[in-house]
N, CA, C, O and CB atoms as a CASP TS submission, in Angstrom:
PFRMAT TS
TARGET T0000
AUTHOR 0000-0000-0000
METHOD Language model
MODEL 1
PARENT N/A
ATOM      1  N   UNK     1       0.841  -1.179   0.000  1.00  0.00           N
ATOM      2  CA  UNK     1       0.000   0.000   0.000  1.00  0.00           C
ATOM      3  C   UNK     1       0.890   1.247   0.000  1.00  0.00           C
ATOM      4  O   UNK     1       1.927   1.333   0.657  1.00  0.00           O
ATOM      5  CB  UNK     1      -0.959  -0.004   1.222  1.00  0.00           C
ATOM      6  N   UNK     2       0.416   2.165  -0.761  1.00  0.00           N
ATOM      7  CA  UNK     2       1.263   3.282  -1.084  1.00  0.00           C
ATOM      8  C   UNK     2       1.042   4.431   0.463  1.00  0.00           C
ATOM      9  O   UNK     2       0.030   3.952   0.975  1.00  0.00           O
ATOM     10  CB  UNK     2       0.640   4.016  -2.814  1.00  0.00           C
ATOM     11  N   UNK     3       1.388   5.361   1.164  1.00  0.00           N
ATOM     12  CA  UNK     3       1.786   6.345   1.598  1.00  0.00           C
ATOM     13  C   UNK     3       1.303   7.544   0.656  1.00  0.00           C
ATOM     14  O   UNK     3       1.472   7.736  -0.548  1.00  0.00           O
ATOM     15  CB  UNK     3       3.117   6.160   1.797  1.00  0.00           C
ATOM     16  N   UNK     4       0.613   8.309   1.682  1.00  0.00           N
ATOM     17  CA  UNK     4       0.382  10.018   0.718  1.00  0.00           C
ATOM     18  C   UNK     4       1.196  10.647   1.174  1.00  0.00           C
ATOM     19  O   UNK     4       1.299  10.803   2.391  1.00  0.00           O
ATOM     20  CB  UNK     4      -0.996  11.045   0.819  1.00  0.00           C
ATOM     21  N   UNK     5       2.154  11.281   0.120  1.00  0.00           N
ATOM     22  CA  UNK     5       3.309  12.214   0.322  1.00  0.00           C
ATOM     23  C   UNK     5       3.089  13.593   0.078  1.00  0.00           C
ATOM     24  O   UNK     5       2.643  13.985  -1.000  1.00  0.00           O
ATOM     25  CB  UNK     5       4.378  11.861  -0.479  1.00  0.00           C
ATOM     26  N   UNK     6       3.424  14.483   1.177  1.00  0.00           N
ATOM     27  CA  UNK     6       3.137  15.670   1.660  1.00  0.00           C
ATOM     28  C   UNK     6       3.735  16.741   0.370  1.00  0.00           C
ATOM     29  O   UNK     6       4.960  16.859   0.370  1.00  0.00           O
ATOM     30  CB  UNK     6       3.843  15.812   3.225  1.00  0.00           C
ATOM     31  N   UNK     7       2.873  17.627  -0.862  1.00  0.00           N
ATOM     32  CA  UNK     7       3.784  18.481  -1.282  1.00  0.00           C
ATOM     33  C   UNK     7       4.280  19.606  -1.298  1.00  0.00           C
ATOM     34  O   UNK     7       3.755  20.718  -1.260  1.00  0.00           O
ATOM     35  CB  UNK     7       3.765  18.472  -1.862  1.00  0.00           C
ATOM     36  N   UNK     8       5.213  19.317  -1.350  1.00  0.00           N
ATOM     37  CA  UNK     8       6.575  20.054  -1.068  1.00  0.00           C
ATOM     38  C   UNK     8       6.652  21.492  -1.487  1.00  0.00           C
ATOM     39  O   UNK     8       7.351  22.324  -0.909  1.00  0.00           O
ATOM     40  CB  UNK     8       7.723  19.350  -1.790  1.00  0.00           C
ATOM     41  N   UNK     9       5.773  21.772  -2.689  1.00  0.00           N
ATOM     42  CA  UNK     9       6.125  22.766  -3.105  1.00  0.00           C
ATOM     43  C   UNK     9       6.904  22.814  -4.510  1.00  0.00           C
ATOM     44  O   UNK     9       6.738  23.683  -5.366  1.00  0.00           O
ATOM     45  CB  UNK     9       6.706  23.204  -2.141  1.00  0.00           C
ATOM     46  N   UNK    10       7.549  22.014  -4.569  1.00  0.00           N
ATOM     47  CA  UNK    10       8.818  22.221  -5.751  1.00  0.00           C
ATOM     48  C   UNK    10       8.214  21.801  -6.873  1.00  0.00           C
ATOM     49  O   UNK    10       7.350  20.926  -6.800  1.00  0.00           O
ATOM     50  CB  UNK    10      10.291  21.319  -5.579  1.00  0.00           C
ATOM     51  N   UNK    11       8.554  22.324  -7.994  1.00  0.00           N
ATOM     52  CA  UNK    11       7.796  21.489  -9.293  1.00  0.00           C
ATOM     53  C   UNK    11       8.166  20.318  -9.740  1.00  0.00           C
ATOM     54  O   UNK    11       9.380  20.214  -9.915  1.00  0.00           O
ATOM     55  CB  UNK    11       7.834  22.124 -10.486  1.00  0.00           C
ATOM     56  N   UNK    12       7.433  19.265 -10.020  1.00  0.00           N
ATOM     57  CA  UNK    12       8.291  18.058 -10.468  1.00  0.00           C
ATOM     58  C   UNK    12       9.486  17.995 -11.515  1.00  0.00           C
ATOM     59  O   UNK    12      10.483  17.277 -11.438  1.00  0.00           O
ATOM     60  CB  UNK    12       7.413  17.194 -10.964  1.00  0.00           C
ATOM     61  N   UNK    13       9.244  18.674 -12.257  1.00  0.00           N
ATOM     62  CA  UNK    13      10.491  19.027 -13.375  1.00  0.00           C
ATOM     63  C   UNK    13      12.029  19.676 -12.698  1.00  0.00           C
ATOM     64  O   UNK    13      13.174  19.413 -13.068  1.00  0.00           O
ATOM     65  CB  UNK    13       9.805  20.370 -14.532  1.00  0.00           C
ATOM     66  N   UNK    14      11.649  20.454 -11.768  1.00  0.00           N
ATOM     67  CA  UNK    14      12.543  21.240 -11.037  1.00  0.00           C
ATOM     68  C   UNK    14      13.580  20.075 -10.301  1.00  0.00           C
ATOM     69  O   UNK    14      14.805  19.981 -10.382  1.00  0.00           O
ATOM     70  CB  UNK    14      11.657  22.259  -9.939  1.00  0.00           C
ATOM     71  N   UNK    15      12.482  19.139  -9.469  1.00  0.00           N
ATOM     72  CA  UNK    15      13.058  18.496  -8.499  1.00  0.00           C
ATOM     73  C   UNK    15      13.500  17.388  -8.885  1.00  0.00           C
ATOM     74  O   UNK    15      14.065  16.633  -8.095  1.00  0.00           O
ATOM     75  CB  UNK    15      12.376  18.350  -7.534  1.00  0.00           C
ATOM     76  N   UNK    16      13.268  16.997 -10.566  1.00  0.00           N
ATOM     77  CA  UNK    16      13.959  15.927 -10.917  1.00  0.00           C
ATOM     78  C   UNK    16      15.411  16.333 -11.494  1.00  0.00           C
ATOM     79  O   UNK    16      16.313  15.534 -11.747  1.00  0.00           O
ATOM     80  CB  UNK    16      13.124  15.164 -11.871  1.00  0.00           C
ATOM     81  N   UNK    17      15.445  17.425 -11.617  1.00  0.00           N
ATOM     82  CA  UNK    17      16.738  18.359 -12.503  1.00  0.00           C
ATOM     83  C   UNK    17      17.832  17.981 -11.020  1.00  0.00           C
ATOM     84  O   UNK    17      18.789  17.226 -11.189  1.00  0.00           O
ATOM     85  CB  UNK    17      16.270  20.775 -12.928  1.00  0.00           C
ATOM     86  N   UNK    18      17.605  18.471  -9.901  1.00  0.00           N
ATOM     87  CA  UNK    18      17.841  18.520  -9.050  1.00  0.00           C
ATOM     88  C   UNK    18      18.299  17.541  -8.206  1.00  0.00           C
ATOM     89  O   UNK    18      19.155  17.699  -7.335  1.00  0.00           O
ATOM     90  CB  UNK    18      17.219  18.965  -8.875  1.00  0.00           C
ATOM     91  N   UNK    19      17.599  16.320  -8.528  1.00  0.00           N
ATOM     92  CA  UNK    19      17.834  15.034  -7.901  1.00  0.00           C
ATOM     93  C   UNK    19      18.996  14.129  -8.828  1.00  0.00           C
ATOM     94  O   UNK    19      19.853  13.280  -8.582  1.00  0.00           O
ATOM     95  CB  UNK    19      16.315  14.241  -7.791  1.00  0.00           C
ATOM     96  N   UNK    20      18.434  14.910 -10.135  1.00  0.00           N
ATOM     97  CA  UNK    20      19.676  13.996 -10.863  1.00  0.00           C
ATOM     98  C   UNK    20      20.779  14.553 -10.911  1.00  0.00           C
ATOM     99  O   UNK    20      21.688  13.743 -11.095  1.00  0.00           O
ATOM    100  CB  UNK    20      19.522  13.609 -12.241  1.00  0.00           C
ATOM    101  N   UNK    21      21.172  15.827 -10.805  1.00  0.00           N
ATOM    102  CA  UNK    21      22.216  16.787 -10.441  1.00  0.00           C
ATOM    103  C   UNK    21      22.962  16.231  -9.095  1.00  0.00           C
ATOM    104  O   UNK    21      24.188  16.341  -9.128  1.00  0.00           O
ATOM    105  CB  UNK    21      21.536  18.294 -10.207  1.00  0.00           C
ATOM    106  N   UNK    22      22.458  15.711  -8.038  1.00  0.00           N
ATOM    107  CA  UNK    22      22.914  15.390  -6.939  1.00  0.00           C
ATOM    108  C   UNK    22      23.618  13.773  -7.091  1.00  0.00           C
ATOM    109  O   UNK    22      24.518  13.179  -6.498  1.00  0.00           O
ATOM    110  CB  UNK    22      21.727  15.589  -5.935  1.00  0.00           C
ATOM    111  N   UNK    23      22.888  13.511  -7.968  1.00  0.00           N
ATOM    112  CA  UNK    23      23.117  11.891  -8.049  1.00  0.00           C
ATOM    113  C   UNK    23      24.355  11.556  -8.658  1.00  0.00           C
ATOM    114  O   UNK    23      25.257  10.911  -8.123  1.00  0.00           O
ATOM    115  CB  UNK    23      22.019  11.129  -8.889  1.00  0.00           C
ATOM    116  N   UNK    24      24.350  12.147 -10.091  1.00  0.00           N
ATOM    117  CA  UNK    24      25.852  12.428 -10.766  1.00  0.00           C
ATOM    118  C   UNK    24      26.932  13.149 -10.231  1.00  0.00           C
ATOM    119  O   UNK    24      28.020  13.319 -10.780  1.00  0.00           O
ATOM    120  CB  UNK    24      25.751  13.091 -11.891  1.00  0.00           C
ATOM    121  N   UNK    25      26.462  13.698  -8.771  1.00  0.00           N
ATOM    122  CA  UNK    25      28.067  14.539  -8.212  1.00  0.00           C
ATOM    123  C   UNK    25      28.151  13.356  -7.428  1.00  0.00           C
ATOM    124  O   UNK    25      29.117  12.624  -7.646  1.00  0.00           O
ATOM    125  CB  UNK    25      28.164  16.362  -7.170  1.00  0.00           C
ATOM    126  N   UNK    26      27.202  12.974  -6.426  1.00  0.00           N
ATOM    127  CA  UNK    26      27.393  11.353  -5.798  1.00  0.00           C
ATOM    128  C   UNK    26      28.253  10.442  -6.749  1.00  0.00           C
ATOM    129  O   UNK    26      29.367   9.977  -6.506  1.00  0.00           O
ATOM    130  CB  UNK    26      25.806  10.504  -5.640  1.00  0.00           C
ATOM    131  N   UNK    27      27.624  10.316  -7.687  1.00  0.00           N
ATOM    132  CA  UNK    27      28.270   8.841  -8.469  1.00  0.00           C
ATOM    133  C   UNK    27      29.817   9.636  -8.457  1.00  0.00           C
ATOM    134  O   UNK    27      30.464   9.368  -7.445  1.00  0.00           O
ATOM    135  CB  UNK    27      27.447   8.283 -10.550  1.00  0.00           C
ATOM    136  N   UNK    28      30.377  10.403  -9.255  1.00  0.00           N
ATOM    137  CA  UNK    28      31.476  11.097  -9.113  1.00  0.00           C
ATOM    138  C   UNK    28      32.445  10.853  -8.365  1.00  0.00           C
ATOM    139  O   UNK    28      33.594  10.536  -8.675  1.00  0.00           O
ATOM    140  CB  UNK    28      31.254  12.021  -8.889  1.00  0.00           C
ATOM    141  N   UNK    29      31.827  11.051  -7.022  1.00  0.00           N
ATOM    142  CA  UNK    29      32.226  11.119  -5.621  1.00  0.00           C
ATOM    143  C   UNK    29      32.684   9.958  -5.084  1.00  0.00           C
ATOM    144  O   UNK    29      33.809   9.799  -4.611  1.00  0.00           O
ATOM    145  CB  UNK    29      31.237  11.537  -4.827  1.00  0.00           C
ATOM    146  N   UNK    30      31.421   8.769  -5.185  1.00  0.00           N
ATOM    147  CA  UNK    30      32.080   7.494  -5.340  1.00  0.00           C
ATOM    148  C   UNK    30      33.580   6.629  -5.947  1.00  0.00           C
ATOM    149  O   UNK    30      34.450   5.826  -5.613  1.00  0.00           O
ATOM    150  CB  UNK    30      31.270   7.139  -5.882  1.00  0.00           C
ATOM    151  N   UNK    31      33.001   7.664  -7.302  1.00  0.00           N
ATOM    152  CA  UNK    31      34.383   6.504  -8.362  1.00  0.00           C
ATOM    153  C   UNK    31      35.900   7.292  -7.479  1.00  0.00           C
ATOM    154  O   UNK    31      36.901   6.704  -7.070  1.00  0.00           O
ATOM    155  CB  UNK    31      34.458   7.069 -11.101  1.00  0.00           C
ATOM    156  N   UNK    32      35.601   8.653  -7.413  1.00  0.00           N
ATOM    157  CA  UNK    32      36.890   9.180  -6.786  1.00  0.00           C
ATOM    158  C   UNK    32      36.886   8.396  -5.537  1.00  0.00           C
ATOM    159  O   UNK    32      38.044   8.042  -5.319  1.00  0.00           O
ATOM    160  CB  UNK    32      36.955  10.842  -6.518  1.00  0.00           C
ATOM    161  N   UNK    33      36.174   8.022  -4.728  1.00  0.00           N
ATOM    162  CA  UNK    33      36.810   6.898  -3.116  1.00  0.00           C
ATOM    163  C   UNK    33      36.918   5.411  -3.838  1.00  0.00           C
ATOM    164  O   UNK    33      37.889   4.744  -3.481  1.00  0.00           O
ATOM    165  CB  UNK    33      35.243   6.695  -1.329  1.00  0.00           C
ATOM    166  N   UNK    34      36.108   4.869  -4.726  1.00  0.00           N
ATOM    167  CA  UNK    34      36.973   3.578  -4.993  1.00  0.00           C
ATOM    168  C   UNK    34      38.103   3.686  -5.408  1.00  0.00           C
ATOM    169  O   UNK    34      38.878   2.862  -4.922  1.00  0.00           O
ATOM    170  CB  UNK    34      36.524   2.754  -5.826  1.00  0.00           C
ATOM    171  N   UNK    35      38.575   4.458  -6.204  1.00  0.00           N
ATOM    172  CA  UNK    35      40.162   5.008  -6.505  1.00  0.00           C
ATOM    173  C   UNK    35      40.742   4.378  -5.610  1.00  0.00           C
ATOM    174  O   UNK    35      41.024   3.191  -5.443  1.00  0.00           O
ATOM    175  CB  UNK    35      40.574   6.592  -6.391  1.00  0.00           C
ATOM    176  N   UNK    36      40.998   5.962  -4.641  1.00  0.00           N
ATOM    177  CA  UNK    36      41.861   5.862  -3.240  1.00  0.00           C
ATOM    178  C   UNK    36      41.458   4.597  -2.721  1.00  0.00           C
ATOM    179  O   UNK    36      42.444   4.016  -2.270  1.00  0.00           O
ATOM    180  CB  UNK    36      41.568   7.080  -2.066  1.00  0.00           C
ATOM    181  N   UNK    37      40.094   3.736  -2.564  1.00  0.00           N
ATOM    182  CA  UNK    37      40.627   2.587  -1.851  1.00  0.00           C
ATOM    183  C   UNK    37      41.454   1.667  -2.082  1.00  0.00           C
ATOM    184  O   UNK    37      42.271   1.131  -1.334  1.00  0.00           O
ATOM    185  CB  UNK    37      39.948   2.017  -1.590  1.00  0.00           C
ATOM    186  N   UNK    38      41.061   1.400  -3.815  1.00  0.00           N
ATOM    187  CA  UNK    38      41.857   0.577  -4.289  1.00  0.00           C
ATOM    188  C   UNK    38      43.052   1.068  -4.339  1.00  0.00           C
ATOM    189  O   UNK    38      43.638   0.303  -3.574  1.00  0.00           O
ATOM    190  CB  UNK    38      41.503   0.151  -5.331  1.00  0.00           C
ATOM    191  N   UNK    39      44.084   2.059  -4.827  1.00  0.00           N
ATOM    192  CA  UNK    39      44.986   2.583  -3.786  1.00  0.00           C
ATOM    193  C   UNK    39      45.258   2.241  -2.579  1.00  0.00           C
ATOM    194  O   UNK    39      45.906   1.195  -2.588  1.00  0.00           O
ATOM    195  CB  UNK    39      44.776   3.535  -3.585  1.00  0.00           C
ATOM    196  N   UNK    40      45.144   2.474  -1.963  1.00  0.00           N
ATOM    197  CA  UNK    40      45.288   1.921  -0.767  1.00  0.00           C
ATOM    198  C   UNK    40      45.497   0.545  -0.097  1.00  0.00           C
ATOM    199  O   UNK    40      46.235   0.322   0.863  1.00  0.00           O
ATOM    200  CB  UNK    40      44.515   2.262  -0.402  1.00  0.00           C
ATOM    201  N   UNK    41      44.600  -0.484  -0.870  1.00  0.00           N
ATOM    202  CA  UNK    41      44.882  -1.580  -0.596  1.00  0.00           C
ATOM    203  C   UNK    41      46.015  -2.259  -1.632  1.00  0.00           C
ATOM    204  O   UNK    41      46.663  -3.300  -1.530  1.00  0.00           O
ATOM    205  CB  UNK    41      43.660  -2.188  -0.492  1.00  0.00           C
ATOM    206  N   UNK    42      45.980  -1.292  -2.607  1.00  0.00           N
ATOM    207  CA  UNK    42      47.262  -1.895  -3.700  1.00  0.00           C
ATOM    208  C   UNK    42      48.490  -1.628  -2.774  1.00  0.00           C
ATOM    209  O   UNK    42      49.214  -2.624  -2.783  1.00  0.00           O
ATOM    210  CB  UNK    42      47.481  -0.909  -5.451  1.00  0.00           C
ATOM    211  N   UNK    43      49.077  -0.432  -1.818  1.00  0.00           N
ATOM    212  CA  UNK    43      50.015  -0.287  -1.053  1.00  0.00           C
ATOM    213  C   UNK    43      50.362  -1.120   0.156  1.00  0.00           C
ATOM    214  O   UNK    43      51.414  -1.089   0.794  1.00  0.00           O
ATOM    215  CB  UNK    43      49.887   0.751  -0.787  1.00  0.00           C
ATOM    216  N   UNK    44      48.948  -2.117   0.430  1.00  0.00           N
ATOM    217  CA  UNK    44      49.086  -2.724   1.598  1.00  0.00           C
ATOM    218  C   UNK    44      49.271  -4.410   1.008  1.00  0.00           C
ATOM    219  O   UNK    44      49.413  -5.450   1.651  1.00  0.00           O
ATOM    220  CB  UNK    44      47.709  -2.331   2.650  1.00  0.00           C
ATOM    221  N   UNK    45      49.205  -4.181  -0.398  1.00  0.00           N
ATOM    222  CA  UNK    45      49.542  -5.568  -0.994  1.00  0.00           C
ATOM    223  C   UNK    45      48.259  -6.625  -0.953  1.00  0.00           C
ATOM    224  O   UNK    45      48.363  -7.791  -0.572  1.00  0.00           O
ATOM    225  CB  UNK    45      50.827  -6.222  -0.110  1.00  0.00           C
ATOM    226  N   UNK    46      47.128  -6.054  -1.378  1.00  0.00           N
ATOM    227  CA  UNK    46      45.752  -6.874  -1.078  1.00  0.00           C
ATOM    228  C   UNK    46      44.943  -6.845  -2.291  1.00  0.00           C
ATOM    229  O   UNK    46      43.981  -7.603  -2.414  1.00  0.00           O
ATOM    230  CB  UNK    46      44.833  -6.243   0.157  1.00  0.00           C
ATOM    231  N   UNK    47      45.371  -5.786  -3.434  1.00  0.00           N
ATOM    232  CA  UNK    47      44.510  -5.701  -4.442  1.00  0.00           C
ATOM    233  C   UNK    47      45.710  -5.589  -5.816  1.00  0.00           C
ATOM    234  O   UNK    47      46.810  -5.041  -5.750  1.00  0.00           O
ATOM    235  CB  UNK    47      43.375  -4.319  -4.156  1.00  0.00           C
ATOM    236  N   UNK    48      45.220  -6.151  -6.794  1.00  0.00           N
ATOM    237  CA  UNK    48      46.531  -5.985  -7.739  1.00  0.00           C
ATOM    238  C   UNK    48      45.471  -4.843  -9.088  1.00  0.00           C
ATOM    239  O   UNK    48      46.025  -4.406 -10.096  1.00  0.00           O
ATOM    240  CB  UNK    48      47.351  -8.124  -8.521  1.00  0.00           C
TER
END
């Protein structure tokens, strides 16, 4: 069963611009820390 969600105010077009804007600096954000991890574990001799 679905939930009625309270609105917000924002226009749907707006808030999808917005959500996907956030998502692609996230994903970003991610690939830059798997980097450094894998880094990291390449220095500790655990990942080739």
């Amino acid at each position: 069963m679905l939930e009625a969600v309270e609105d917000d105010g924002e226009p749907f077009e707006e808030k999808m611009k917005r959500l996907a804007m956030t998502l692609r600096e996230q994903q970003a954000e991610a690939a830059k820390l798997d980097t450094a991890i894998a880094d990291n574990l390449k220095e500790l001799g655990f990942y080739r």
